[in-house]
C-alpha positions in Angstrom: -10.3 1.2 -2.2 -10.9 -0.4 -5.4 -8.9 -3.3 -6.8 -5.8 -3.0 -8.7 -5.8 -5.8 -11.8 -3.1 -5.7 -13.7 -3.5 -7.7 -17.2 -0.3 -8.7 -19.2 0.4 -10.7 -22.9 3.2 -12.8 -23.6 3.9 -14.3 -27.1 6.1 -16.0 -28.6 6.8 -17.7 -31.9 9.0 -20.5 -33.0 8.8 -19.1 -36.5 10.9 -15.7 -35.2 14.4 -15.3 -36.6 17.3 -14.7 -33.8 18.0 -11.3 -33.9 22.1 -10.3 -33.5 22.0 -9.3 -29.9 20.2 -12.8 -29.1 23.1 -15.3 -30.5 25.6 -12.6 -28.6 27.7 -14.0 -26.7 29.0 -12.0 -24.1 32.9 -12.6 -22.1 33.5 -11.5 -19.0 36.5 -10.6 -17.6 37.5 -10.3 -13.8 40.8 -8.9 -11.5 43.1 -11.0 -9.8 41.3 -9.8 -7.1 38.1 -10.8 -8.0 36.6 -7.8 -9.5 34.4 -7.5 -12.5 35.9 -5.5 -14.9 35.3 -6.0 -18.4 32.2 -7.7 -20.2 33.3 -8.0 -24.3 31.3 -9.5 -27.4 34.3 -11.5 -28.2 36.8 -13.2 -26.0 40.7 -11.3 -25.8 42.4 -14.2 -26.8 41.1 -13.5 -30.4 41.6 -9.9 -30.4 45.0 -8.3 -31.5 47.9 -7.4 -29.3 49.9 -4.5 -29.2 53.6 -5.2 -30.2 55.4 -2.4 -28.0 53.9 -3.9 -25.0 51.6 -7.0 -26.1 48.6 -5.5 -24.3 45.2 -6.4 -26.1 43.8 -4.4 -28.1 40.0 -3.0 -28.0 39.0 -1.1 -31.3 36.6 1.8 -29.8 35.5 3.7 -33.0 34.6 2.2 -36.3 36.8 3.3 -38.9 37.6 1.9 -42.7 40.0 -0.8 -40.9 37.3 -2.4 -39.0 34.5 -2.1 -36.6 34.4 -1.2 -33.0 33.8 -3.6 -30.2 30.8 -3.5 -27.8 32.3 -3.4 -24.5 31.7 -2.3 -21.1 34.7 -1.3 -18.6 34.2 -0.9 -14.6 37.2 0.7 -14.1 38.4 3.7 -12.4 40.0 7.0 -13.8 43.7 7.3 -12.6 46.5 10.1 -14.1 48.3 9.9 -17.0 51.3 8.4 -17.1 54.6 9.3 -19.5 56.0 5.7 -20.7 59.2 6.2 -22.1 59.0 3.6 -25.4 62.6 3.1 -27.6 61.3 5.6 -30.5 59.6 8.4 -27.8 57.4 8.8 -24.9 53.8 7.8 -24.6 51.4 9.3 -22.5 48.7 6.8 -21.1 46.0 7.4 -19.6 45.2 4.7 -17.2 42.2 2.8 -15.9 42.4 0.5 -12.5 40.8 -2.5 -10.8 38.0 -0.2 -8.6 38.7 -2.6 -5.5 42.3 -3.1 -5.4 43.4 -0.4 -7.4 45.9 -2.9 -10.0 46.3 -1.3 -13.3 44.3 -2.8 -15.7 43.9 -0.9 -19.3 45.1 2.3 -20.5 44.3 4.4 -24.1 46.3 7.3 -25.2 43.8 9.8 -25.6 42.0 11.4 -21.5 39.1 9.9 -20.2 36.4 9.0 -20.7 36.5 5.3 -22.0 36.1 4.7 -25.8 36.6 8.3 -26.4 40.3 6.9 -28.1 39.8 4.9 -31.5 41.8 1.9 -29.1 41.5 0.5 -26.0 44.4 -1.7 -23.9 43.9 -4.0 -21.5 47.2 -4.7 -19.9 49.0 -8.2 -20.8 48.2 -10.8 -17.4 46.0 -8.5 -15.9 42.2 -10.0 -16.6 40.9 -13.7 -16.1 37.6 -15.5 -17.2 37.4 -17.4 -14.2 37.2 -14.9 -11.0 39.3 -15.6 -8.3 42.1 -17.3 -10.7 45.1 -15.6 -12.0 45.6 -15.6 -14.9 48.6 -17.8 -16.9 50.5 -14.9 -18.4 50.4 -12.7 -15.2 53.7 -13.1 -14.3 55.3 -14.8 -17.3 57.8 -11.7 -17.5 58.9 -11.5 -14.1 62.4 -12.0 -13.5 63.4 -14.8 -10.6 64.7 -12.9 -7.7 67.9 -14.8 -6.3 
């Protein structure tokens, strides 16, 4: 049986400019529950909200108003949903938490993700820090007396 050799080069040079996906850096997002969900080149605090229901909002396509984000959702497929909003309905189609199936984004157009020019991800429903909840989960709750 004759020898297997393998033979590999590495170089490097100080001299190399960063190249865009290098300096990147990448947020991640997890469930209440723990669950990885959502990895995004820029954290949701900075991103837009939505002012029917102040979900974030995830640009999809590029278009003349700006370009799209570079995302990556693990989320499952769920039915749409009719929201009744004060100046019509609103269909969404939503997206859950795989593991303990919490609603976690929704876009207005079916399935699959990024096929809508915007993306939502629910107000409360994602944390940096897995295993935390997160501040404004429950900030519109009503106290129960």
């Amino acid at each position: 049986m004759p020898k297997v050799v393998s033979r590999s080069a590495v170089s490097s040079s100080t001299d190399a400019r960063p190249t865009a996906s290098s300096v990147a850096a990448l947020r991640v997002y997890y469930c209440i529950c723990g669950e990885f969900i959502l990895v995004i080149d820029k954290s949701l605090t900075s991103l837009p909200r939505r002012k029917t229901d102040d979900a974030v909002v995830i640009r999809c396509q590029d278009s003349e108003l700006g370009k799209a984000r570079v995302f990556k959702l693990n989320a499952t497929e769920q039915e749409p949903l009719l929201v009744e909003r004060p100046n019509g309905h609103e269909r969404q189609y939503r997206f859950h938490c795989p593991r303990c199936n919490l609603p976690v984004a929704y876009q207005t157009t079916p399935p699959p993700v990024k096929s809508a020019p915007f993306l939502y991800i629910f107000k409360g429903a994602l944390s940096q820090i897995q295993g935390q909840v997160p501040p404004d989960a429950f900030e519109d709750e009503q106290l129960l007396q």
